[in-house]
N, C-alpha and C positions, 0 to 999 in steps of 0.2 A: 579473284580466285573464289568459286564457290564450295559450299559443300562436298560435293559431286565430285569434287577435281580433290579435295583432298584423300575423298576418300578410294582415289583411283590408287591402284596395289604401285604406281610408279611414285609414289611420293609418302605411302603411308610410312613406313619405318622410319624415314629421316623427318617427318612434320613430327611425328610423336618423338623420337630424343631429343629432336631441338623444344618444343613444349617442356619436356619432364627434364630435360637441362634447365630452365627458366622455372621450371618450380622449385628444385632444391635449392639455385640461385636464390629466391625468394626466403624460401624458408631458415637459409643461411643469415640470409641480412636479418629478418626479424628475432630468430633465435639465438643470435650472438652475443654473448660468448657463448658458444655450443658449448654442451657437456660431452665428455668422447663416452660414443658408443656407433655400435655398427650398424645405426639405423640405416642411416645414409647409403650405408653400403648394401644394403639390404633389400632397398627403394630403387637403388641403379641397377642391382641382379633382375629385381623383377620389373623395371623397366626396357632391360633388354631381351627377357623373355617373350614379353611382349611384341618387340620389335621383331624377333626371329621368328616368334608366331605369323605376324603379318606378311614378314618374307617367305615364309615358307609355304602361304597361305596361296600369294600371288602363281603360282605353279597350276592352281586349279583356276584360275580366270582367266577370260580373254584380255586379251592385249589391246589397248585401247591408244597406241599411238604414243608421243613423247610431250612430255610436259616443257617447256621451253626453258629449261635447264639440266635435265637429266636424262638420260636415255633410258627407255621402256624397253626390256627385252627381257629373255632368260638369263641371256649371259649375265645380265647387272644383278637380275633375282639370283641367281647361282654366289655371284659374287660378296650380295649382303648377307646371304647367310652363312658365309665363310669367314666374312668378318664380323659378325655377330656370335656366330659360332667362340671363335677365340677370344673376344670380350667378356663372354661372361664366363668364361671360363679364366680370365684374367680376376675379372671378379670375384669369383667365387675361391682363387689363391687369394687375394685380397681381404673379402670376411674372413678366412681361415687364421689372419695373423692375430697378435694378441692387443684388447684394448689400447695397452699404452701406447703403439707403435703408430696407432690410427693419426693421423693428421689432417685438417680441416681442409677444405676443398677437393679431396681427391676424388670423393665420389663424381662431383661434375666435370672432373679433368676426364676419368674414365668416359665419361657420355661425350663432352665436345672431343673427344680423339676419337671416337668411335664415329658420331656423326661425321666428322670429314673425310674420314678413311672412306665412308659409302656416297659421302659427293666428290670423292677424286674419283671413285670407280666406275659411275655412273655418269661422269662429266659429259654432256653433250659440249659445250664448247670451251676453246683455253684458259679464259677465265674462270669460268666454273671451276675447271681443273686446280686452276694454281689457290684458288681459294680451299679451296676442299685439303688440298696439301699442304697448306701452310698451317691451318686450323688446326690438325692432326699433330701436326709437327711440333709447333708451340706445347700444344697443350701433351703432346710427350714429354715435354725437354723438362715440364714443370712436375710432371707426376715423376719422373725417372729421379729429379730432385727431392720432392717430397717424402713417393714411398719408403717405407723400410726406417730401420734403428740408422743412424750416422755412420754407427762403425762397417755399413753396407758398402759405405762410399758411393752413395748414391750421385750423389754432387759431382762427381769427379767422372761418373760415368757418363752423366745429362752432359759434360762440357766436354767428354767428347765427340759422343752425339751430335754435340751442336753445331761439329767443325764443318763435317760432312754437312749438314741438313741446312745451314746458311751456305756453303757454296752453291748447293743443287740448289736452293730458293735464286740465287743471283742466276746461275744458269739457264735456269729455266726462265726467268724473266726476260731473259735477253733471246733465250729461243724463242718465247712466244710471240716477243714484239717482233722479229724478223719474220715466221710464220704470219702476223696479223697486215702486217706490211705488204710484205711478197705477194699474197693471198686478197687482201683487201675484205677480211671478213679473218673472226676468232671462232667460228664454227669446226668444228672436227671434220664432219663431213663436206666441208668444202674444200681443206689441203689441196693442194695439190692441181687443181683444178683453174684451168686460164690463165698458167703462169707463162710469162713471157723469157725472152732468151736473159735478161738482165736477170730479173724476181725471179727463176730457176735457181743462181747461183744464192741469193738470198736465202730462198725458201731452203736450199740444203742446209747453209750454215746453220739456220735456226735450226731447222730437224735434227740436225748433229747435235748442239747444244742441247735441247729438247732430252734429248736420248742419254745423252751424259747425267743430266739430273734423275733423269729418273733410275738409273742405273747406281747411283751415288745413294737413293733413297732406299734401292734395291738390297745394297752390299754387295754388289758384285766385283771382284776383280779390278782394279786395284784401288778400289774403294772400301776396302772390307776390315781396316784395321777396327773400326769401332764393335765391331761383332761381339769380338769376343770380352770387351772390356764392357757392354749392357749386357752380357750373357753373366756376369762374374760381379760385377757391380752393384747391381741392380736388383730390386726385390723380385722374388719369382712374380708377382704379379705386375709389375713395370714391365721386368723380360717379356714376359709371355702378350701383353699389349702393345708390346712395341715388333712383335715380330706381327697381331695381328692389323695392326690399324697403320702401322708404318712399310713395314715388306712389302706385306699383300697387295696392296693396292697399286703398290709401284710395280711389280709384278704384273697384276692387271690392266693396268694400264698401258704397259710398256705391251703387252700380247695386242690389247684392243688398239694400239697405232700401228704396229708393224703388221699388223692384219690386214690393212689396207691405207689410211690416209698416207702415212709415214713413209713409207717402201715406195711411196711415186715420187719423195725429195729427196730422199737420201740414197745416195746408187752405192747398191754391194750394201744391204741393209743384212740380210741373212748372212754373209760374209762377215761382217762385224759382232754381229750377235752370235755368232757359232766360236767367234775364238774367246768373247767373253765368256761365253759357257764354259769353254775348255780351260780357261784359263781360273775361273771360280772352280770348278770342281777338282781340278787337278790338284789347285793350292788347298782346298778346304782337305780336299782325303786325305795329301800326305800332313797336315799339320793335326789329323785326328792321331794318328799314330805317335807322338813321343807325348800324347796328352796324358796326364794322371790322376786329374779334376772334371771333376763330373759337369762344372757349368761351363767350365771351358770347351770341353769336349761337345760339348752341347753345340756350342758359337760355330765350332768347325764345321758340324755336322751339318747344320743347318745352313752354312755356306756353299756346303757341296752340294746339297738339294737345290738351292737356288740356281747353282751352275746348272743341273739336270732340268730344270724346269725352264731357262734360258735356250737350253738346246731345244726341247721342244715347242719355245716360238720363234727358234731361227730356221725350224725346221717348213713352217708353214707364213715364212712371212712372207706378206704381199700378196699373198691367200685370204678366200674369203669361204669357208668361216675358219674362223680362228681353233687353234689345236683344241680336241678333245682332250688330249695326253697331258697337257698341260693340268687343266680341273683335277684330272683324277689326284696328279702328283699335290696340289694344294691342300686338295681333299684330303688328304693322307698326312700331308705334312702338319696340320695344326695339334690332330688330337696326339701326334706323336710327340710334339715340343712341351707340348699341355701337360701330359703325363709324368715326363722328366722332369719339369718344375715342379709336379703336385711334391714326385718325391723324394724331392730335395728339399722341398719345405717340411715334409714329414719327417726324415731324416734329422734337422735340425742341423746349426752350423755345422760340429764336429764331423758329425760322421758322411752329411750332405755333400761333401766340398768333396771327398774322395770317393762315395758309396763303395769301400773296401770291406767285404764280408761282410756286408746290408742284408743277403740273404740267409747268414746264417743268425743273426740277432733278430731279426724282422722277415722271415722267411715269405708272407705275403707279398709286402713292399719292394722284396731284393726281387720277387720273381715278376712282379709288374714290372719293374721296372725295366729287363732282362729282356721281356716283351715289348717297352718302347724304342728299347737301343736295337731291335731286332726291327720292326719300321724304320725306324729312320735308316737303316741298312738297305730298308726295297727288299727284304725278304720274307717269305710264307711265313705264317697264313698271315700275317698283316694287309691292309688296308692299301700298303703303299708296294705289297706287289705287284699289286694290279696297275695300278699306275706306271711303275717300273718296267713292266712287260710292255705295256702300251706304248711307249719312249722307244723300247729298241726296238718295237718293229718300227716305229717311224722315222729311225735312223737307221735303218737295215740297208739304205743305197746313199750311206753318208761319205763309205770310205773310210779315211784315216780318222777320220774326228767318233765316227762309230766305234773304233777299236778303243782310240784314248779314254773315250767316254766309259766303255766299260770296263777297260782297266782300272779307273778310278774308282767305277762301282766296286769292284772286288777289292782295293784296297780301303776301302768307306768300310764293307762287310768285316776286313779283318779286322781292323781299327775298333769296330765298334765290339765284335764277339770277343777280341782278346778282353776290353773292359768289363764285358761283361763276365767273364774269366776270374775275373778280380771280383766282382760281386760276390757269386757263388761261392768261392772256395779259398780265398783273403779270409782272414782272423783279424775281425773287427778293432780298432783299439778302443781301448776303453775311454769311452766319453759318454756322456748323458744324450739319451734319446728321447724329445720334448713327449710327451701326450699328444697324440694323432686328434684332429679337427674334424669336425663332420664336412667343415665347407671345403677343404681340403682333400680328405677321402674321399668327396664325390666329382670336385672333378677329375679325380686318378684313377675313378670306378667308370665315371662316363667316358673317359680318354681310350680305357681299354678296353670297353662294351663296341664303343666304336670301332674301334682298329679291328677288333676280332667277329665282330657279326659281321662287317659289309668285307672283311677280307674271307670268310669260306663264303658269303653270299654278293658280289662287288655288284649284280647287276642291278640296282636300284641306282649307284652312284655310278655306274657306266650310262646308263640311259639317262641320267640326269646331268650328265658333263655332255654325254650327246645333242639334247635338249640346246644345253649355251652355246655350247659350238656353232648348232643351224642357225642360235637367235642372235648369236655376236656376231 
């Protein structure tokens, strides 16, 4: 590998975290016993700014082909800056907390879950893949451990995590081997391709397997009890990293198979995918409604979007290119999760765990925040209507699964405006409200700068979901 080749836009981001992961490693080993301070954390925020510079970078260069691990397109550049995007926005809830809370290694758990999250995304072949998804995964189950005071129950959140996230690892093991088998190559772009009447029946099984892990990684239906127990558990910045480096990708991935290799093994591929859709969103909207906890409420909410974002790759599967509708709904979805963590961290335990009358003690904070339960709803002027609009026309000759879909939208919308009801016009009870963070304030300032510019102006993120689409 030369120079040249690193410094090709299909490798730059993941060569620099895995580097500046091996330097905090370094500087770990020699400075230990560290002193706590938030240097660390400091060095990983602007190590991934970096990294989202160079992704964001590769948008203006040609395309120079695939490096023999990762795939070179839009759709992957689309991809890393969505999961770079919510890293450091995990980050930056992360600096926000208080010295004592800081725990030693976490800034490199941040970077090796970020880098894997963007070699599962970009996997050109199944090993790549499973490596990239275990890396993540690991180094989730450890931060979801570490972050946060004890009394968070962080522990307890990482072990259920785990249950899920060591099945999909077995799962998916056994789907790959049977793809690798069937197949006679771990390439992606080979699936499917010279299977004979035996290795057809193979190649399914795996693809089926295959799809269940990722779906497990997803949270989707009836894999989604852990949701809401890393949404309520788990420090805002664990949450908010585990939905970008852990969700995402599975998400991603899952769109980038049934795009094409996936849909020629597995028959009634869109068939399956459309009732897991229905089946997450359905369960997520009705269980936002009796919610009275703001992180919990969170877990639901963002399991209905997953359903919504499921529907729009059952819609196009076996299609090449892969949904636009999809990007936008991702695009919309982070800064709106991001936001509701900011504040809830700002809030502080007491009054964060209900946000009941947040707007009238914290009138800034309760109305931001009013504004994120209003995204994650899919409604104006957010970010994530555009996205939303984009979905039902794509399911406009769905039928019955169109109707169900939108009915769970309107009850996602009531769910979330009744709480926000409670915001507004609830009489706080009296608890202590911490001293608000700089690193905290800004990611709740950039959470809603975002949702609200590209929601009165969407087409920079329309023609940039477009972009992935033609390149996935």
């Amino acid at each position: 590998m030369t120079w040249t080749d690193l410094q090709s836009p299909e490798l730059a981001p993941e060569v620099l975290l895995a580097l500046l992961t091996l330097g905090l490693a370094l500087l770990d080993a020699v400075l230990s016993p560290r002193r706590v301070s938030h240097a660390s954390i400091y060095l990983t925020l602007f190590g991934l700014l970096m990294a989202l510079a160079l992704a964001l970078h590769t948008w203006d260069r040609p395309w120079r082909g695939e490096t023999e691990w990762l795939v070179g397109d839009p759709a992957v550049a689309f991809a890393d800056v969505l999961i770079l995007c919510g890293a450091v926005s995990a980050t930056l809830l992360a600096a926000g907390m208080p010295q004592a809370q800081q725990r030693g290694g976490t800034a490199i758990l941040i970077m090796l879950a970020t880098l894997g999250g963007m070699i599962s995304a970009g996997a050109q072949d199944l090993l790549t893949l499973f490596v990239g998804f275990e890396l993540s995964a690991l180094s989730l189950l450890a931060y979801q451990a570490l972050d946060g005071k004890p009394r968070d129950h962080g522990v307890r959140a990482a072990l259920r995590y785990a249950g899920p996230a060591a099945a999909a690892t077995g799962l998916s093991a056994f789907g790959i081997a049977c793809l690798w088998s069937a197949g006679g190559s771990p390439a992606i772009e080979t699936l499917g391709t010279g299977l004979t009447a035996d290795s057809a029946t193979q190649a399914a099984v795996g693809g089926g397997l295959l799809l269940v892990g990722l779906a497990m990684r997803a949270g989707a239906v009836p894999f989604h009890l852990w949701f809401a127990d890393v949404a309520v558990g788990c420090a805002p910045s664990a949450a908010m990293l585990t939905l970008s480096v852990g969700v995402l990708p599975a998400l991603i991935v899952l769109g980038r198979l049934t795009a094409g290799p996936l849909a020629m093994v597995v028959p009634g591929l869109n068939s399956l995918l459309l009732l897991l859709a229905l089946l997450s969103a359905t369960a997520g909207a009705l269980l936002v409604l009796p919610q009275r906890r703001l992180r919990r409420l969170l877990g639901y909410a963002v399991l209905t979007n997953v359903g919504f974002v499921l529907a729009g790759i059952a819609t196009h599967a076996g299609e090449d290119p892969f949904s636009g509708t999809v990007w936008m709904q991702l695009a919309a979805l982070v800064p709106a999760v991001a936001g509701c963590l900011a504040i809830c961290a700002l809030a502080g335990d007491g009054l964060g765990s209900t946000a009941s009358g947040l707007a009238r003690s914290r009138p800034a904070q309760g109305a931001a925040l009013c504004l994120f339960l209003v995204a994650l709803a899919g409604l104006p002027p957010t970010l994530a209507f555009a996205g939303r609009s984009a979905l039902w026309s794509a399911l406009s000759g769905s039928g019955w699964a169109s109707v169900i879909l939108l009915l769970d939208g309107l009850i996602l919308a009531y769910g979330l405006i009744g709480f926000a009801g409670r915001v507004l016009f609830h009489k706080p009870p009296p608890v202590e409200i911490p001293p608000a963070t700089s690193a905290i304030l800004s990611a709740a300032m950039l959470a809603a700068a975002v949702l609200l510019l590209f929601g009165m102006w969407p087409s920079p993120i329309a023609r940039a979901a477009e972009m992935a689409a033609r390149g996935g």
